[in-house]
C-alpha positions as CSV (number, residue, x, y, z in Angstrom):
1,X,-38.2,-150.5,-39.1
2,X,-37.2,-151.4,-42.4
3,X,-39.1,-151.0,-45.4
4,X,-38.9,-153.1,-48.8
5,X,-40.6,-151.8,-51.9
6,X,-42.3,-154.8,-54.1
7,X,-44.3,-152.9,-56.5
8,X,-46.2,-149.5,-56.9
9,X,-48.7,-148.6,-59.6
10,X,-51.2,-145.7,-59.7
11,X,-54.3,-145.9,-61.8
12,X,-56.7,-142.9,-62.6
13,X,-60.4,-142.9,-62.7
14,X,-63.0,-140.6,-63.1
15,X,-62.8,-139.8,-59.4
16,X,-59.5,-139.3,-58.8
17,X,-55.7,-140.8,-58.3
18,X,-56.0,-144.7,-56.9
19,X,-52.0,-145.8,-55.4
20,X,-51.4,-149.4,-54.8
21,X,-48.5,-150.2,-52.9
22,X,-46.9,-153.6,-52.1
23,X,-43.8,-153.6,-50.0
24,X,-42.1,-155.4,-47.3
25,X,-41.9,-154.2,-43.3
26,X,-39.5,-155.6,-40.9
27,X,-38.0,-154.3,-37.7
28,X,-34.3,-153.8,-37.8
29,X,-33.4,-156.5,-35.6
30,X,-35.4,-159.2,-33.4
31,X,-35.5,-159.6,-29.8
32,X,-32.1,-161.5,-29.6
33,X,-30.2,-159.2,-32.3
34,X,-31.3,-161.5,-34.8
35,X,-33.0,-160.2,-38.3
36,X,-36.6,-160.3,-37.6
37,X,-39.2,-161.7,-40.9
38,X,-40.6,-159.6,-43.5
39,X,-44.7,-159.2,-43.2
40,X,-45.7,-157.9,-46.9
41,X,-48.3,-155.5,-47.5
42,X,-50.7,-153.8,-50.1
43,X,-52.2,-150.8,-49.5
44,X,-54.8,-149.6,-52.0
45,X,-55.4,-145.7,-51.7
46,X,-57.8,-143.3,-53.0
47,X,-61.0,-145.7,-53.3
48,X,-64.0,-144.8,-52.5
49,X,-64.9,-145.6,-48.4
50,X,-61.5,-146.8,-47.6
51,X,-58.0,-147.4,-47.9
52,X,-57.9,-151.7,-48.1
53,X,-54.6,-154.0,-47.6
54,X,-53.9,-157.5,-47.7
55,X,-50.8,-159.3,-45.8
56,X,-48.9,-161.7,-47.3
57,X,-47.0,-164.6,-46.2
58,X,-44.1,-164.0,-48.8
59,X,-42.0,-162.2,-51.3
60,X,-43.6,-164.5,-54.3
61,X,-47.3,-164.5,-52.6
62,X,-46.9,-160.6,-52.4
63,X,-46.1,-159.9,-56.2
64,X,-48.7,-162.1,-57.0
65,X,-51.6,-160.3,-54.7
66,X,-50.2,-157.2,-56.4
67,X,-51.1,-158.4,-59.6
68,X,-54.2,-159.6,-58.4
69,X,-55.0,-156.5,-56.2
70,X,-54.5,-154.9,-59.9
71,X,-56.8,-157.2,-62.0
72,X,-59.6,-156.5,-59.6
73,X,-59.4,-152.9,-59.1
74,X,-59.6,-152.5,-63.4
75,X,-62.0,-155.0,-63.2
76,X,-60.6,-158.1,-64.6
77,X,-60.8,-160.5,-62.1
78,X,-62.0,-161.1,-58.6
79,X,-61.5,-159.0,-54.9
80,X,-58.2,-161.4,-53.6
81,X,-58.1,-163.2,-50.8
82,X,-56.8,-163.5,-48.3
83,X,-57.9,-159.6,-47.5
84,X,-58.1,-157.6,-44.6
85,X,-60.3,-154.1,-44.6
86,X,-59.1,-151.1,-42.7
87,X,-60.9,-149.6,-40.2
């Protein structure tokens, strides 16, 4: 597995240390020896009842959900979409 930083930012609030973390995951090679896709990723840390990511499609749609992942978590615009919730 191979991993491909995007973007990290840390942000601290009264209750502690919040990490967000966008990067890039893709298995060394595919099935046939080929070079498998990247899935992108951000993973929020340190909020409340959670850690939360979101996938995205691509490198451009990841450093935008970054952005936006951002906005929302200081309160300047809306929870993005498409978003998955960790169990």
């Amino acid at each position: 597995m191979t991993l491909y930083p995007v973007a990290d930012d840390v942000l601290f609030a009264p209750g502690g240390r919040v990490v967000i973390r966008t990067y890039g995951v893709a298995s060394a090679t595919g099935e046939n020896g080929d070079e498998r896709a990247v899935s992108y990723r951000t993973w929020v840390t340190g909020v409340r009842d959670q850690p939360r990511y979101w996938r995205w499609g691509h490198f451009e749609d990841a450093c935008h959900g970054h952005r936006k992942v951002l906005e929302w978590l200081t309160g300047r615009g809306p929870q993005p979409h498409p978003a998955a919730t960790a169990a």
